[in-house]
C-alpha positions as CSV (number, residue, x, y, z in Angstrom):
1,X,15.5,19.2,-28.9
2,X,19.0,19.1,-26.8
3,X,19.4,14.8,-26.5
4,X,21.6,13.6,-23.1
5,X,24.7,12.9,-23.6
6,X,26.1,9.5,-23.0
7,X,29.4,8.8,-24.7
8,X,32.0,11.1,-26.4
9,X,31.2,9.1,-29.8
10,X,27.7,9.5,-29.6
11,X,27.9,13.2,-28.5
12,X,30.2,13.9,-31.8
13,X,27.2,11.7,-33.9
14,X,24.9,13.8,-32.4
15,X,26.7,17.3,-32.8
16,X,27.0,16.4,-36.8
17,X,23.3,15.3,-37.1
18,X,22.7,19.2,-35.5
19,X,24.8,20.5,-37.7
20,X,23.0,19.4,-40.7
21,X,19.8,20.2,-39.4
22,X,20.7,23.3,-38.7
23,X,21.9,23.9,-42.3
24,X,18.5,23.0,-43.5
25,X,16.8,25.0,-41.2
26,X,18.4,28.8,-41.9
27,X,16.8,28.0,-45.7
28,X,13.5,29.0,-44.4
29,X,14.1,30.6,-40.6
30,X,10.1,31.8,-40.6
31,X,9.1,28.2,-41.2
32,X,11.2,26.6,-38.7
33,X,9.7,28.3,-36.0
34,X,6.1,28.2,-37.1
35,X,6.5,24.2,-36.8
36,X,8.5,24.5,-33.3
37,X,5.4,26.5,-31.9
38,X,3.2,23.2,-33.0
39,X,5.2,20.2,-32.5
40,X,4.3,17.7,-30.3
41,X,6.5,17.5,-27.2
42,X,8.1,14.0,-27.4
43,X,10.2,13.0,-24.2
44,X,13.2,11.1,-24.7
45,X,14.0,8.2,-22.6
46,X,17.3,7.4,-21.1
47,X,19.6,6.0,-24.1
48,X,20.3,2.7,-23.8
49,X,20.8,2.2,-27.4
50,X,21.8,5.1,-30.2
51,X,18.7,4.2,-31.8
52,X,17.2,8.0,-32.2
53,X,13.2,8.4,-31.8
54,X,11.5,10.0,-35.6
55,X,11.0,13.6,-35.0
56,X,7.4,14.7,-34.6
57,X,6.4,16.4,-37.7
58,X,3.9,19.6,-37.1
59,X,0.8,20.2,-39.2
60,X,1.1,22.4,-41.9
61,X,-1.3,25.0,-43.1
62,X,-4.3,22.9,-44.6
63,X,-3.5,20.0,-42.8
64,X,-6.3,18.5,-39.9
65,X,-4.9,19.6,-36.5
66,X,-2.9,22.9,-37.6
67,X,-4.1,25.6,-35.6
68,X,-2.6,28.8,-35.8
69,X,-0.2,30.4,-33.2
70,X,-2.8,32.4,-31.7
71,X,-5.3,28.9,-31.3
72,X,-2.0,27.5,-29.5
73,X,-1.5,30.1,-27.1
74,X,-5.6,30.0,-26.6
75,X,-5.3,26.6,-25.9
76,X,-2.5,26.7,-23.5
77,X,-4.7,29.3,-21.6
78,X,-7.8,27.0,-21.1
79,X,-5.4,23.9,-20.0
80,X,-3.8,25.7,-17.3
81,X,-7.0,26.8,-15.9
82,X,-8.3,23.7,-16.1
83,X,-5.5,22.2,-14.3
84,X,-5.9,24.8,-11.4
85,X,-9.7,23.9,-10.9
86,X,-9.1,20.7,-10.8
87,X,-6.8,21.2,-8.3
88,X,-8.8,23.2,-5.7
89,X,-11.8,21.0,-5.7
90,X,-13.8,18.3,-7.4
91,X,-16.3,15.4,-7.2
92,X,-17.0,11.6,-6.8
93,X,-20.4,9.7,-7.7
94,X,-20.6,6.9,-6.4
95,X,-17.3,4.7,-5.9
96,X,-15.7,6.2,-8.4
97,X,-12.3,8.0,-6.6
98,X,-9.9,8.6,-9.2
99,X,-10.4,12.1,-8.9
100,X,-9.7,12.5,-5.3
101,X,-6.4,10.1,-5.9
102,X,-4.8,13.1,-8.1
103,X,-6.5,15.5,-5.4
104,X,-4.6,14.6,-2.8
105,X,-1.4,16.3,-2.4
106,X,-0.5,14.7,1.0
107,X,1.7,11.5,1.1
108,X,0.6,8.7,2.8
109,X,3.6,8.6,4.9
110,X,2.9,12.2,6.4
111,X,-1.1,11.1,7.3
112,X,-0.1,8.3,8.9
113,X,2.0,10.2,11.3
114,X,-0.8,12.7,11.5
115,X,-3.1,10.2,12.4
116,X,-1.5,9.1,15.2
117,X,-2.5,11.9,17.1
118,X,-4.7,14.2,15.6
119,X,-8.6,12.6,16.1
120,X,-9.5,14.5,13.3
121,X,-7.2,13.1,10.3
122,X,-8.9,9.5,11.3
123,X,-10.0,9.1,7.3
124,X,-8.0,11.7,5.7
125,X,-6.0,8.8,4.0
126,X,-9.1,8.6,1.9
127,X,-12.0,10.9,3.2
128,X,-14.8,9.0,1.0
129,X,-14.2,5.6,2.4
130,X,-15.5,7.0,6.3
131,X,-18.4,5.3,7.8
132,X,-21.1,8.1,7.3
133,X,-20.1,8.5,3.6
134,X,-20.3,4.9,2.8
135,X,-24.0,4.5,4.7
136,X,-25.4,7.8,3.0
137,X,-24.4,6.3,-0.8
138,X,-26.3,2.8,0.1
139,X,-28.9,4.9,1.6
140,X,-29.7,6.7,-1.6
141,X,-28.7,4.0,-3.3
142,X,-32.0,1.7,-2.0
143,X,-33.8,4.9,-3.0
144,X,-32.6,4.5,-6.4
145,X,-31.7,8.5,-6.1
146,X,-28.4,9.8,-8.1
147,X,-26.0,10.8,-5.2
148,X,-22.6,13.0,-6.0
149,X,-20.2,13.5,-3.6
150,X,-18.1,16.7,-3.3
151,X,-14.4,17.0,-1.9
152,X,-12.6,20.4,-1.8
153,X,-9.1,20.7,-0.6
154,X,-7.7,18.6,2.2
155,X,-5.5,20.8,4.1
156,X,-5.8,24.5,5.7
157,X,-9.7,24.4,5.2
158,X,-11.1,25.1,8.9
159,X,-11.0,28.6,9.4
160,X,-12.9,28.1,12.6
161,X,-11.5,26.3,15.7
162,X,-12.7,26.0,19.1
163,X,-9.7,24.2,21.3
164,X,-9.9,22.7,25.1
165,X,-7.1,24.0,27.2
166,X,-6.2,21.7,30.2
167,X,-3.2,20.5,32.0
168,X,-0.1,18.7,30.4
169,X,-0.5,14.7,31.1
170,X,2.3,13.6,33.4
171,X,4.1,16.8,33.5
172,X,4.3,19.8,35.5
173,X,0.3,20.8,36.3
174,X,1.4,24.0,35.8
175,X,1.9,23.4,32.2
176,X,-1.1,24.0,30.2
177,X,-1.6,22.1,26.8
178,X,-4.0,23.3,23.6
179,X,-5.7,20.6,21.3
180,X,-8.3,18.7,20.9
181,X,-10.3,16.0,23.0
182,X,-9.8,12.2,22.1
183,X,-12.4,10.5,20.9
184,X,-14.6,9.6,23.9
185,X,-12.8,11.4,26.4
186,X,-12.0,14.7,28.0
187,X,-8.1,14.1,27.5
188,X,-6.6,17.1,25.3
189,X,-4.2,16.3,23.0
190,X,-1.4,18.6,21.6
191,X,-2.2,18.8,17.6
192,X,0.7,21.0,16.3
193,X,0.5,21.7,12.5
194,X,-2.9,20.5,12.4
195,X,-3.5,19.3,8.7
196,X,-6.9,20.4,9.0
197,X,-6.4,24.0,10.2
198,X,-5.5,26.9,8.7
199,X,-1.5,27.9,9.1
200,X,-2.9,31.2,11.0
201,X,-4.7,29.0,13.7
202,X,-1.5,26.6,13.7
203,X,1.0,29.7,14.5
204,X,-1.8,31.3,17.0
205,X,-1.9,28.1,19.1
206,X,1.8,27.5,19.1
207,X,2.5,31.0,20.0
208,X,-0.4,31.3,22.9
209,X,0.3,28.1,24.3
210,X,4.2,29.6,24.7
211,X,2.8,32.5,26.4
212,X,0.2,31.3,28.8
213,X,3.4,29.0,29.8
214,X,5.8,31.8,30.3
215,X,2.9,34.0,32.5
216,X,2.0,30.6,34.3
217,X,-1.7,31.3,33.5
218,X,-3.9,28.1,34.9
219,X,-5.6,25.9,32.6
220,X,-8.9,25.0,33.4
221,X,-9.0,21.4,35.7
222,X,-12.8,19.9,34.9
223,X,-12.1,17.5,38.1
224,X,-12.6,20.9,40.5
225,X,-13.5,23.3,38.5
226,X,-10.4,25.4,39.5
227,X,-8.6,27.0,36.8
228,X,-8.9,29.9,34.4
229,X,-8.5,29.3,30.5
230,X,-11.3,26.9,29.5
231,X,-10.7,27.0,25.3
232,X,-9.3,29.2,23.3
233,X,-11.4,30.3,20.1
234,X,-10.5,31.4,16.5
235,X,-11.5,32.6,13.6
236,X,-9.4,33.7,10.4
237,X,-10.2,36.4,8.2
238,X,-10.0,34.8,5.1
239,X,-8.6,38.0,3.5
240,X,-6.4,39.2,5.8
241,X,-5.5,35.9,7.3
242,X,-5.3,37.4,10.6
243,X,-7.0,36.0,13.9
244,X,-10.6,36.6,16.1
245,X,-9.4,35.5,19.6
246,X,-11.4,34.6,22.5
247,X,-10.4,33.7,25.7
248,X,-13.4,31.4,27.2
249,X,-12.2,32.1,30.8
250,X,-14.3,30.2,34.0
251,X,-15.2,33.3,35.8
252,X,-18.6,35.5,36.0
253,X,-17.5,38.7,34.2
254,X,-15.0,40.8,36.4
255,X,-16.1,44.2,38.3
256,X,-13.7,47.5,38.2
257,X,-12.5,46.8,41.8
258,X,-12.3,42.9,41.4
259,X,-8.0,42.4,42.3
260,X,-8.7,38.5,42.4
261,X,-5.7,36.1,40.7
262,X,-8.1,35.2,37.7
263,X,-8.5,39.3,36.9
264,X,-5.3,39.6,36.9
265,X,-3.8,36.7,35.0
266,X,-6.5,37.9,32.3
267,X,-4.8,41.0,32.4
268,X,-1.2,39.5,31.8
269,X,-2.2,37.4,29.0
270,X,-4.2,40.2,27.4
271,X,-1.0,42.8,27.4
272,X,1.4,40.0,26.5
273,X,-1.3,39.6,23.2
274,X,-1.5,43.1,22.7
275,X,2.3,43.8,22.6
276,X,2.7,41.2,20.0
277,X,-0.3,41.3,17.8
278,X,1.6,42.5,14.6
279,X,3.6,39.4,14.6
280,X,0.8,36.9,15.9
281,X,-1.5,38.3,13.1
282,X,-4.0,39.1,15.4
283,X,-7.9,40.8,13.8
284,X,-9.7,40.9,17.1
285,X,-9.5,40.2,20.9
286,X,-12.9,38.9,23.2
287,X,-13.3,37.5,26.1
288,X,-16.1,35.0,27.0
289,X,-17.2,34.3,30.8
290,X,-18.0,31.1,31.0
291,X,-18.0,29.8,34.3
292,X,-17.8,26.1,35.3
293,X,-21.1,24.4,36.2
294,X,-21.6,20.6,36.6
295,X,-25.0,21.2,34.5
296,X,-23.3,22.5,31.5
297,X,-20.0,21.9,29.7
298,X,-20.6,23.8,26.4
299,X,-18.0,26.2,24.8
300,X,-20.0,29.1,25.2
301,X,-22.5,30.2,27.5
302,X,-25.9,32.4,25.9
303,X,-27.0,32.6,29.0
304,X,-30.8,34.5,29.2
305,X,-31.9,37.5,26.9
306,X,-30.7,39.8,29.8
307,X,-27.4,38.4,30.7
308,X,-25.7,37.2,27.6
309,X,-24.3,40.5,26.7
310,X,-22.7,40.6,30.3
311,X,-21.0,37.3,29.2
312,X,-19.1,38.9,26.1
313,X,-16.4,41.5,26.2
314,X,-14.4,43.1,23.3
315,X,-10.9,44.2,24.1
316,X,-9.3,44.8,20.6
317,X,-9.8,45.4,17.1
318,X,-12.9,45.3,14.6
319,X,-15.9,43.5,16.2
320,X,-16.4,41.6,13.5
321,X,-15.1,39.6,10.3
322,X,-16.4,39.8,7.4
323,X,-16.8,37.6,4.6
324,X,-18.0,37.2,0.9
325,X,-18.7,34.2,-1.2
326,X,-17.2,34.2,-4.8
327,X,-20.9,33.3,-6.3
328,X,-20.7,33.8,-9.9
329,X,-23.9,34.9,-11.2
330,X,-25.0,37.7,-8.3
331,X,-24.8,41.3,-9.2
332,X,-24.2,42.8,-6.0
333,X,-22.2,41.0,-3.5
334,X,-22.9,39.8,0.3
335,X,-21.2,40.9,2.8
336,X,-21.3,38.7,5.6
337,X,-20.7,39.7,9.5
338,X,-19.1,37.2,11.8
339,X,-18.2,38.3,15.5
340,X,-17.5,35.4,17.8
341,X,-20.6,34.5,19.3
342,X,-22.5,33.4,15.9
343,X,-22.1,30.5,13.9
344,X,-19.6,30.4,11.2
345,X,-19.1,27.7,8.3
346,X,-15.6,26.2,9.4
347,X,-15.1,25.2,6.1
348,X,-16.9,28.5,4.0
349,X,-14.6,27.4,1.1
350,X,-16.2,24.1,0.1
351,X,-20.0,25.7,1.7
352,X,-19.9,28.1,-0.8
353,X,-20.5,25.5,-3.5
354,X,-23.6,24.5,-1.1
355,X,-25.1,27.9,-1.6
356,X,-24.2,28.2,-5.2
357,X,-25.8,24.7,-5.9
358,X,-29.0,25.8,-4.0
359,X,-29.0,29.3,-6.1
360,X,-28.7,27.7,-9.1
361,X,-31.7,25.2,-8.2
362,X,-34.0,28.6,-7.4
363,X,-33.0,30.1,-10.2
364,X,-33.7,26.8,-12.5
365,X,-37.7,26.6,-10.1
366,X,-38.1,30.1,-11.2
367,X,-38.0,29.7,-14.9
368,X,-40.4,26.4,-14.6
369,X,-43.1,28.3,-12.2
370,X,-46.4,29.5,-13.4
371,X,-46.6,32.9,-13.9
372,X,-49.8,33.1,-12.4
373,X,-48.4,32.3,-9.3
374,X,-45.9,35.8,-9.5
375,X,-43.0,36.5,-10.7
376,X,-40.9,35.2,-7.5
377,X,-41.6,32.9,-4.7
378,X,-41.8,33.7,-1.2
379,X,-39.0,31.9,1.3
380,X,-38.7,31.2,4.7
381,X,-35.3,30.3,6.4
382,X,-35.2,28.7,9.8
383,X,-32.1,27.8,11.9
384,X,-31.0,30.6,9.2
385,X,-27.2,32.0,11.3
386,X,-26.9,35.5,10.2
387,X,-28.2,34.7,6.2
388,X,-25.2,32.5,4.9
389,X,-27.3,31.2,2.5
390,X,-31.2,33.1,2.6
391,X,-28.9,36.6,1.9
392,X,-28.0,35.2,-1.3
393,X,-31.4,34.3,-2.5
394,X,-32.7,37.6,-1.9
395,X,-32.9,38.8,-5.2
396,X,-34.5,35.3,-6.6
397,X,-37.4,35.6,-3.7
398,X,-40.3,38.7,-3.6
399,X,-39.9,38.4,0.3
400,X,-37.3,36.5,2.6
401,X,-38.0,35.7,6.4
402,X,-34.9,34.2,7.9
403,X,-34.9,33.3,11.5
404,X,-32.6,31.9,14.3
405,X,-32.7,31.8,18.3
406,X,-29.3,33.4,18.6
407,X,-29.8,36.8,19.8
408,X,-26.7,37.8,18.5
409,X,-27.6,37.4,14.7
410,X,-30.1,39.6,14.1
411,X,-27.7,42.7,14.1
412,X,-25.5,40.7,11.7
413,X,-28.1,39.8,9.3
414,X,-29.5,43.8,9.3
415,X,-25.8,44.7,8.9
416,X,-25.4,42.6,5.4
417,X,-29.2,44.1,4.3
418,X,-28.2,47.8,4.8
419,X,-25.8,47.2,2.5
420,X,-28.1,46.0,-0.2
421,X,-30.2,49.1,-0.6
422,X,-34.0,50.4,0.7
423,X,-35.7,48.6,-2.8
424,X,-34.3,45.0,-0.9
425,X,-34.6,46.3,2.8
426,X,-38.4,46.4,2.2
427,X,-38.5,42.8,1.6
428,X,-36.3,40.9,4.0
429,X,-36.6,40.5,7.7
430,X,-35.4,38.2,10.5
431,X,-36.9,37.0,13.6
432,X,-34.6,36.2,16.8
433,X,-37.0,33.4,17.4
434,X,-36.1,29.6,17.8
435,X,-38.0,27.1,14.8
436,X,-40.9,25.6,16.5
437,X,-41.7,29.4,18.4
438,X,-41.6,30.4,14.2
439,X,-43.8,27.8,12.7
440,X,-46.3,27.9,15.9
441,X,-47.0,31.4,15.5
442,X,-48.6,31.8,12.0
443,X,-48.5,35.6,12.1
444,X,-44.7,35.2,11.6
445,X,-45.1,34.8,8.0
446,X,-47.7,37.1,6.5
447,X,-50.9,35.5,5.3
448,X,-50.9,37.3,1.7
449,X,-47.5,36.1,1.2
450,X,-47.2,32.6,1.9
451,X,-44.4,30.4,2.1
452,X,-43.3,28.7,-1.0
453,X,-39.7,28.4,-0.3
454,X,-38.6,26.8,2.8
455,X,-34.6,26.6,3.7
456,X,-34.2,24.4,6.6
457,X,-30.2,24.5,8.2
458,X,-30.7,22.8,11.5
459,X,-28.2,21.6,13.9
460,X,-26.6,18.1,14.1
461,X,-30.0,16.5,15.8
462,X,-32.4,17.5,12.7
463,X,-35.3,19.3,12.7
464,X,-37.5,20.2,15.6
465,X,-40.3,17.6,15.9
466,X,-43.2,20.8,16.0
467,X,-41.2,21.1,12.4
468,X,-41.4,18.2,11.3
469,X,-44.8,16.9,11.8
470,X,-45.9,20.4,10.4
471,X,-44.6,19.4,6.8
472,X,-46.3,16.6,7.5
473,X,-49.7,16.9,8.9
474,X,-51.2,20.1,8.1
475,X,-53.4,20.3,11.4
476,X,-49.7,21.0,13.0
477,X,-49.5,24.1,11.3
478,X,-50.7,26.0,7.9
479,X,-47.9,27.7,7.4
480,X,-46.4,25.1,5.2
481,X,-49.8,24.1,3.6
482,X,-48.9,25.8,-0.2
483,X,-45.1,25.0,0.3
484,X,-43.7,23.7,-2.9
485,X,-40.0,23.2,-2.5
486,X,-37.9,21.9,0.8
487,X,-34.5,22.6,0.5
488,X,-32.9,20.9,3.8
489,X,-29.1,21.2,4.0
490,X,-27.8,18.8,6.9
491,X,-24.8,18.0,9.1
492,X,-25.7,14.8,10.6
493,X,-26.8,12.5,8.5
494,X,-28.3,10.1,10.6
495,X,-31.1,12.7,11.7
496,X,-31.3,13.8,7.8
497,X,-32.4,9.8,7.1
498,X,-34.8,10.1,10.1
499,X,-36.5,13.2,8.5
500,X,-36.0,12.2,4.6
501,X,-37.8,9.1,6.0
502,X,-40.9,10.4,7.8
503,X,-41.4,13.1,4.6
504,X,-41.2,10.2,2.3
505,X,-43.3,8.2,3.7
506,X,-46.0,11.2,4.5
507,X,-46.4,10.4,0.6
508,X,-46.6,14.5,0.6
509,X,-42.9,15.0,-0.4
510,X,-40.5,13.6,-2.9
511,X,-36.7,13.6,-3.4
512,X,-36.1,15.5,-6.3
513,X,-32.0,16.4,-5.5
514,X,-29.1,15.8,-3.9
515,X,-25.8,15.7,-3.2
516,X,-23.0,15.2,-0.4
517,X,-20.5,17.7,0.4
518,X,-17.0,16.1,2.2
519,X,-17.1,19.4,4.6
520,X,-14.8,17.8,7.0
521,X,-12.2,15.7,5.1
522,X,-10.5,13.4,7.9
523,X,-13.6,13.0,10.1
524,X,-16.4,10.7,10.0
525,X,-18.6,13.2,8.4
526,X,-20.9,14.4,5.8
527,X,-23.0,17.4,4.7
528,X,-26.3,16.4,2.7
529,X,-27.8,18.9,0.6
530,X,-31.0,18.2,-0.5
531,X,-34.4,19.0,-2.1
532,X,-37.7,18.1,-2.0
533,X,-40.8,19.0,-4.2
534,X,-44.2,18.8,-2.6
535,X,-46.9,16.3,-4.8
């Protein structure tokens, strides 16, 4: 092991102490380097004294520890990926952080400046010690329920991002500005290098925002209702790492002859795009017509079953992405579809541990289920998306019903099940139907087959009341009366207590698992997943 060098009399001490070494050594070459591949690594401290550290002896053949070359380089192997895992994710119970601490690859320094202006880095100084977090571990806590929190990576995890675009403050009104709303406001602010986002929607906003200054395009002016560019939408192709882009622009959809400014600014943004989509990364090009009324302000507009279509336009590229889940134990992948106008995990990295924890669970009810009963149980998804997490239960359940009110899911679900075969095609359907229209019509769900499994995904406000009280009371519905396992995944947790509450109390259900997933690092946010075993 080379030693620093200090002083010319110590370096000429050392040098001689080599040399004799060395002399020793070239008696038995073979042995030499069988003890250098085992010795313990010792680091030397600066030298403040020549007082030289005993060499670490190796353990010879028969000795307890030796472990042969091959053991070592084994070895090696299994600490280096263990080091990488550790590194892309982990988990707290509890108060217990240390974990997260060696997580965290930002410095403080940098999240502090972050935080001055980005809304949603609030708690990414430590995402665990938010508000929501902190009520959901006493709130399991009184229920004296084991509750482990989850917490993958902290930057470059939203592959999803839906951004205001409004005027610069104090500035030209010209100039238009993309970012995000302030907390409790409708004032955009300018959030380059987002933490949170993914470098491809960092580069696509800086770059777009350039543009629609050079063409002059107007942003949208919520005062009036004047203005063009409402938000700006993306979604990254986690393979490719190329952009979807849609342009939400406040307009009714254009006709061939229209030659009005807002057609034609379209038209100027779109070629400017097009011209530069190689370097902007871009997948895909829509546009949404959303046009400004004082009785709506959302993103997007679904409009009825006959005019939503008119609302959506593709311009460029494939019409969807599309996705797969690293799942461990499934023998034939899912393929996911994801245009713009369906719902999409923003975090599918750290959701995909969601779905495999929920597999596992099915797969662990399966072994301990009467055989009497079947060989599998049938499941029912509600608020189900286009199958993020029913399609990968399909081969633990004999029949899957999955169900959502967006009419645009249907085609994506049927587009992942023709890839699965005819054998699973005969088994799994989907109903463009909202919850409560679901659960009220008992026809939905076959008699002969029914539900056992129930998967529950809904929005931020909970589950539908008709939904609720139908776990609940049985003269709501029958549907449910032979279901034996709830498995209710949740983004706002104060509707989650409401529900956990009432089902608790029904004395029908208990809380047999869960577990908090840190979806959002930075925001005041947390996703329960959770499951419940009829009595």
């Amino acid at each position: 092991m080379d030693l620093i060098k200090t002083e010319s009399r110590e370096s000429e001490g050392v040098g001689k102490r080599r040399r004799r070494r060395g002399a020793k050594g070239r008696e038995d070459a073979k042995k030499r380097e069988r003890e250098e591949e085992q010795k313990v690594q010792v680091l030397v401290p600066e030298m403040k004294s020549k007082k030289r550290k005993k060499k670490a002896v190796a353990p010879k053949p028969g000795d307890e520890g030796y472990k042969t070359p091959t053991q070592l380089r084994n070895a090696r192997k299994r600490r280096a990926k263990q080091r990488k895992k550790n590194g892309n994710s982990g988990s707290t119970s509890g108060n217990r952080k240390e974990g997260f601490q060696q997580r965290n690859s930002l410095s403080s320094a940098k999240r502090e400046e972050s935080n001055k202006e980005d809304p949603s880095t609030k708690y990414l100084s430590d995402p665990l010690a938010c508000p929501l977090v902190e009520k959901a571990k006493q709130y399991f806590l009184d229920h004296e329920v084991e509750f482990e929190i989850y917490l993958g990576k902290l930057e470059g995890w939203r592959t999803v991002s839906k951004l205001p675009v409004r005027s610069a403050p104090d500035e030209d009104e010209k100039k238009c500005i993309i970012g995000l709303f302030k907390p409790n406001s409708h004032d955009v602010v300018s959030v380059p290098n987002c933490t949170a986002h993914h470098p491809s929607i960092n580069s696509t906003v800086e770059s777009l925002q350039l543009l629609c200054n050079n063409l002059s395009v107007k942003p949208f002016d919520e005062k009036d209702g004047t203005g063009y560019l409402r938000y700006v939408c993306m979604n990254v192709d986690r393979n490719s790492k190329h952009v979807q882009l849609t342009l939400v622009w406040n307009s009714d959809p254009y006709s061939e002859d229209d030659e009005s400014q807002g057609k034609q600014q379209l038209h100027e943004l779109t070629q400017e795009l097009l011209s530069k989509k190689d370097a902007l990364k871009i997948h895909s090009v829509y546009y949404h017509f959303n046009a400004a009324s004082k009785h709506a302000d959302n993103v997007f507009d679904f409009g009825t079953p006959t005019t939503c279509q008119k609302l959506w336009k593709h311009i460029y590229g494939p019409r969807h992405i599309i996705e797969i889940l690293e799942i461990p134990d499934l023998q034939k992948e899912i393929r996911l579809f994801f245009p713009p106008n369906v719902f999409r995990q923003a975090n599918l990295d750290a959701f995909t541990k969601i779905v495999a924890t929920i597999r596992n669970y099915i797969i662990q009810y399966n072994r301990s289920r009467p055989k009497q009963q079947g060989p599998l149980p049938s499941c029912l998804e509600l608020y189900g998306g286009v199958g993020t997490i029913g399609l990968h239960l399909h081969d633990l359940t004999s029949n899957l019903l999955s169900s959502d009110e967006n009419p645009f899911n249907i085609d994506c679900f049927m587009s992942s099940v023709k890839l699965l075969g005819k054998k699973a095609q005969g088994r799994i359907k989907y109903l463009s139907k909202d919850a409560t229209s679901v659960v009220k019509d008992e026809s939905s769900f076959p008699q002969a087959n029914e539900v056992e499994v129930l998967i529950v995904d809904p929005p931020r406000k909970g589950l539908n009341d008709f939904v609720l009280q139908s776990l609940i009371f049985e003269n709501e519905s029958r549907m449910f009366h032979k279901t034996k396992v709830l498995i209710y995944v949740s983004c706002g947790f104060e509707a989650f207590q409401r529900d956990c509450d009432a089902l608790l109390k029904s004395k029908k259900w208990v809380l047999d698992q869960v577990e908090g997933h840190i979806l959002f690092p930075g925001s005041n946010a947390i996703e329960t997943l959770a499951f419940f075993k009829s009595k």
